[in-house]
ROSENU-831331 format. One line per field, with one value per residue (C-alpha): residue number from 1; residue in one letter; x, z, y. Coordinates in steps of 0.05 Angstrom, whole numbers, plus 5000, padded with zeros to 4 digits. Example, Ala and Ser with C-alpha at 12.3 -4.5 7.8 and 13.67 -1.06 7.14 Angstrom:
BEGIN
torlum	c(1 / 2)
kollum	c(A / S)
x	c(5246 / 5273)
z	c(5156 / 5143)
y	c(4910 / 4979)
! end
This chain:
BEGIN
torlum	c(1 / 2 / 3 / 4 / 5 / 6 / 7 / 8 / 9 / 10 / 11 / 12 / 13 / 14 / 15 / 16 / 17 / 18 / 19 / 20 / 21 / 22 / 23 / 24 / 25 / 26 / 27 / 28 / 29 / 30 / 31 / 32 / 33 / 34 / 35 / 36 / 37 / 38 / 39 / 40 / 41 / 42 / 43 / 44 / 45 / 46 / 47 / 48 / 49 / 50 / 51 / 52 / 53 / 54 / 55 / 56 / 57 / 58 / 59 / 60 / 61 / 62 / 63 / 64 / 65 / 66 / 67 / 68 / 69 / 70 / 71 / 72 / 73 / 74 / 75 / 76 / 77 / 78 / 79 / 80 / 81 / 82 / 83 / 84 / 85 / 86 / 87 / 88 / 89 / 90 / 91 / 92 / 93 / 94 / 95 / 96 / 97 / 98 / 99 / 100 / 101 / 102 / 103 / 104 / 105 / 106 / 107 / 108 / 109 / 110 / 111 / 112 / 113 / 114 / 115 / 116 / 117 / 118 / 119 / 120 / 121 / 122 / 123 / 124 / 125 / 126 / 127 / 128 / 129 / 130 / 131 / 132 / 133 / 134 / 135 / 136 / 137 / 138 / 139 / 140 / 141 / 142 / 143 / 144 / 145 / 146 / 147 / 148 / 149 / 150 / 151 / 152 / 153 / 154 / 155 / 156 / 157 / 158 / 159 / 160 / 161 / 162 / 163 / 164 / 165)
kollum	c(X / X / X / X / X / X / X / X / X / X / X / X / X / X / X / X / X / X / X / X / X / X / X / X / X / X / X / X / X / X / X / X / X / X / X / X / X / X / X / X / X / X / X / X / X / X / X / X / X / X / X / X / X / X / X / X / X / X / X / X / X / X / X / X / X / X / X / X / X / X / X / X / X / X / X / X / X / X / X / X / X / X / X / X / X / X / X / X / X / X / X / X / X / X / X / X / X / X / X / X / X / X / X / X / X / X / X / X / X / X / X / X / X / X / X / X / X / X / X / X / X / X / X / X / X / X / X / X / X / X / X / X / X / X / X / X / X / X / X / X / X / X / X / X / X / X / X / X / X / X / X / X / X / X / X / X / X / X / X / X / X / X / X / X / X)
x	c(5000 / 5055 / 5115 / 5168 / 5190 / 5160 / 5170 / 5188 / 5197 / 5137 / 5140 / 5070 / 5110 / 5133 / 5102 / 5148 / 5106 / 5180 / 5191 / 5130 / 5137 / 5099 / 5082 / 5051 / 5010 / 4995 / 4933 / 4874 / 4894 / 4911 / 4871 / 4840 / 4874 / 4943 / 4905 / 4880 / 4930 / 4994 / 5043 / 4985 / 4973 / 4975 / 4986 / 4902 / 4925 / 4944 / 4877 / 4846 / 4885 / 4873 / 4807 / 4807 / 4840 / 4785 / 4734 / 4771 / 4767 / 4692 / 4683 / 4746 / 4749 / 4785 / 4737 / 4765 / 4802 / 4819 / 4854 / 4892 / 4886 / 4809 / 4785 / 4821 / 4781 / 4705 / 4711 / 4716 / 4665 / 4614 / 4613 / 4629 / 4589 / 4605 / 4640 / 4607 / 4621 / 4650 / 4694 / 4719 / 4759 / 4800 / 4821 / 4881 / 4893 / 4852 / 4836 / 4829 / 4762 / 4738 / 4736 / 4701 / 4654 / 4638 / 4622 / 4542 / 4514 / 4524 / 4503 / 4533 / 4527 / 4510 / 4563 / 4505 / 4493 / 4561 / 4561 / 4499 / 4530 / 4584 / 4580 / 4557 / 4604 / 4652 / 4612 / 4614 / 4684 / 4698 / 4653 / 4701 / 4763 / 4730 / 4724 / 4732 / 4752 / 4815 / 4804 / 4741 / 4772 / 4783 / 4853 / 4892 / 4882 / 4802 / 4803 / 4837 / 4783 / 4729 / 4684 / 4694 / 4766 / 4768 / 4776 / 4842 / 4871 / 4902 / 4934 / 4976 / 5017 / 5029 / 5101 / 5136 / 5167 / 5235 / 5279 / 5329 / 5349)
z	c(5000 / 5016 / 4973 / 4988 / 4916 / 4912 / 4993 / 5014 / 5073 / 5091 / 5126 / 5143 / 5154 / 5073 / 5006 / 4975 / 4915 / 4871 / 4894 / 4874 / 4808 / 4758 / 4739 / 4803 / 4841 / 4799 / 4754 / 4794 / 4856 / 4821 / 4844 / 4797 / 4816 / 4791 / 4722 / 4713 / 4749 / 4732 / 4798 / 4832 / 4881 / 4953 / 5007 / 5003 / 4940 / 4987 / 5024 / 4961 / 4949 / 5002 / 4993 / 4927 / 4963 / 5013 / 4964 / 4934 / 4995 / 5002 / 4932 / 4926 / 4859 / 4837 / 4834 / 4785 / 4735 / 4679 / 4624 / 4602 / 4623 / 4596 / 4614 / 4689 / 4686 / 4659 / 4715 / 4765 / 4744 / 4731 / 4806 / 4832 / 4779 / 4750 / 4794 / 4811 / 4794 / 4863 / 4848 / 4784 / 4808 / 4844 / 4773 / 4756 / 4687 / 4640 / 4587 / 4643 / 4670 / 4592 / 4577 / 4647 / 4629 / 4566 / 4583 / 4593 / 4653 / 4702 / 4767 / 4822 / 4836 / 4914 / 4960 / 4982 / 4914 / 4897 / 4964 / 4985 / 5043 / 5069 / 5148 / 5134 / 5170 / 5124 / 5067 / 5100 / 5112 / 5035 / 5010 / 5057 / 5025 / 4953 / 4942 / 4879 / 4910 / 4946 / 4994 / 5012 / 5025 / 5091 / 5127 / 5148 / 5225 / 5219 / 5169 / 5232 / 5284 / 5244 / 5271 / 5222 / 5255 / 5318 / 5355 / 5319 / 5329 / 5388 / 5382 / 5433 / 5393 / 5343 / 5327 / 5343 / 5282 / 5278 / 5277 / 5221 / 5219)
y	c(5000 / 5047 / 5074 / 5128 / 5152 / 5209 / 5221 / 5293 / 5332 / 5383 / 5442 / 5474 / 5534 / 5535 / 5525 / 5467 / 5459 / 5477 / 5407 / 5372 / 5317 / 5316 / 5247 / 5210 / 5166 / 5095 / 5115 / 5079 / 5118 / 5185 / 5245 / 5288 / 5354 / 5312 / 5298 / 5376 / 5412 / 5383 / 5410 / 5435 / 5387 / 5376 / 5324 / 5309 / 5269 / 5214 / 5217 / 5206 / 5140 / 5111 / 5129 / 5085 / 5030 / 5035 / 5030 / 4970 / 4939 / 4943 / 4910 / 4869 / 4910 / 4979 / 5032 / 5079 / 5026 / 5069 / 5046 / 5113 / 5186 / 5205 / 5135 / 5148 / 5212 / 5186 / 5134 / 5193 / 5235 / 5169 / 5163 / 5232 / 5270 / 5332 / 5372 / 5442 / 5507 / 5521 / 5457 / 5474 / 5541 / 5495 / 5474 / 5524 / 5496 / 5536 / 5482 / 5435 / 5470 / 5483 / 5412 / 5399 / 5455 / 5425 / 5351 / 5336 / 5341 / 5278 / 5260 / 5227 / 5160 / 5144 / 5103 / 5062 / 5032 / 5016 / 4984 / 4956 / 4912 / 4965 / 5000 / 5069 / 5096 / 5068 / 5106 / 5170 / 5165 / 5142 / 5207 / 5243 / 5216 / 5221 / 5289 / 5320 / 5381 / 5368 / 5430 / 5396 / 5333 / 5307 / 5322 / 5256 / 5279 / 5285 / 5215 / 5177 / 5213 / 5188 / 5137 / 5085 / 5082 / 5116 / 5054 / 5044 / 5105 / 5142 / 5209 / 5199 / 5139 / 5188 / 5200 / 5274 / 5314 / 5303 / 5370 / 5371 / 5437)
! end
């Protein structure tokens, strides 16, 4: 589930975007904001995959299995909908939004019919992860809070930041 190649230090104090690739995140797990924004992303990209492997988990299947970069992007949208207008400023790429704007309208697709058997709680928690928007989308610290996983989580285990400097 985890890998470090694209690891980098973060400073809450700094914007570190200069340091942000590209080309990440395998495809099936790849925000949107990576797809539309190019380096315009931010650490809620992660929230998002594991988001996907969450829903993947709940269905034993991938839930966005796109086969190349438009394909990646229908899948989204056929379960999320079209994002809203609110959503789309978050787009900074100018063609990006365009094409957005000019796709038909489509709407979303509710958690509890892509998985009829799951814990609700586990469904809010995935529509909290799965947010188009990715200043809308959960922070790590609130995610682990939730009550889908509260019983698994105690702040206090949680490891100081190291001072390098």
């Amino acid at each position: 589930i985890c890998d470090f190649g694209l690891a980098r230090i973060a400073d809450p104090e700094h914007d570190h975007t200069g340091f942000l690739t590209e080309y990440v995140a395998t495809r099936w797990y790849r925000a949107p904001e990576i797809m539309l924004n190019s380096k315009g992303y931010t650490k809620s990209i992660d929230i998002w995959s594991v988001g996907c492997i969450l829903a993947e988990m709940l269905s034993n299947r991938p839930i966005f299995p796109g086969k190349h970069y438009l394909d990646q992007l229908n899948h989204i949208l056929g379960v999320l909908g079209s994002p809203s207008r609110e959503d789309l400023e978050c787009i900074i790429n100018e063609k990006a939004r365009n094409y957005l704007e000019s796709l038909p309208f489509k709407p979303n697709v509710p958690w509890s019919r892509l998985f009829p058997n799951a814990d609700p709680l586990a469904l809010d928690l995935l529509g909290k992860m799965l947010t188009f928007n990715p200043h809308k989308r959960i922070p790590v610290e609130e995610a682990l809070a939730h009550p889908y996983l509260e019983q698994y989580y105690d702040p206090g285990d949680e490891v100081s930041r190291i001072n390098y400097y």
